[in-house]
C-alpha positions, -999 to 999 in steps of 0.1 A, spaced: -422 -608 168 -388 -611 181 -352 -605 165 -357 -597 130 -325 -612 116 -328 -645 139 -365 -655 134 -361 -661 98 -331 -686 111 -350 -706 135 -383 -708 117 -361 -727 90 -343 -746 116 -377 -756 129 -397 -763 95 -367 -793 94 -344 -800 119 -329 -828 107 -320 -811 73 -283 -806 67 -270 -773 79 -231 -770 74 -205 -791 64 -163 -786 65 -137 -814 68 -143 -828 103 -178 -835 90 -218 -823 90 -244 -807 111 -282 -807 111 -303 -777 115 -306 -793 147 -272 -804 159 -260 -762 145 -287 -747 170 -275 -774 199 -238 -760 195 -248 -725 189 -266 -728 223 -237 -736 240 -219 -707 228 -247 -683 239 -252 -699 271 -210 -697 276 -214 -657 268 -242 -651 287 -225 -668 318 -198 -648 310 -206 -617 324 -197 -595 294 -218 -566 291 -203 -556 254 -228 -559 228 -197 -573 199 -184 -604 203 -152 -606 184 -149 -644 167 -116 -652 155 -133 -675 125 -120 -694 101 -142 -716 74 -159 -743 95 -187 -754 115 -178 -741 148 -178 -704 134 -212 -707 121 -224 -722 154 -205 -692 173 -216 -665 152 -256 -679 155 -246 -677 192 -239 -649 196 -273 -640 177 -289 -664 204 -273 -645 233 -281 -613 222 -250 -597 209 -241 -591 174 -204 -600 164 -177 -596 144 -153 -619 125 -122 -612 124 -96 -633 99 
């Protein structure tokens, strides 16, 4: 069945990938183009090494904290934002 909180995220990504995920003031993602980034951060964690099971993300209100939180989802770990 998989992760319960992720699969309802990536069936929606997949229903329209092209649909417009987030937006802040450096611009817009797709469904797609969200999952591509978030990819990269869950590949960067895995590679990492860490064995820790929260990620701490330093977020503020933009794209780049959505991708990293989704992630860290991808990768395995939950996380925590921190302000």
């Amino acid at each position: 069945m998989g992760d319960p909180l992720l699969a309802p995220i990536l069936s929606r990504i997949e229903e329209n990938p092209g649909r417009l995920a987030v937006v802040d003031g450096s611009g817009a993602w797709s469904r797609q183009e969200l999952l591509c980034a978030a990819d990269g951060y869950a590949a960067a964690i895995r590679e990492s090494g860490v064995a820790c099971k929260a990620i701490p993300l330093f977020c503020g209100r933009n794209k780049e904290s959505v991708a990293a939180a989704l992630g860290c989802l991808r990768a395995g770990r939950a996380f925590a934002p921190l302000s």
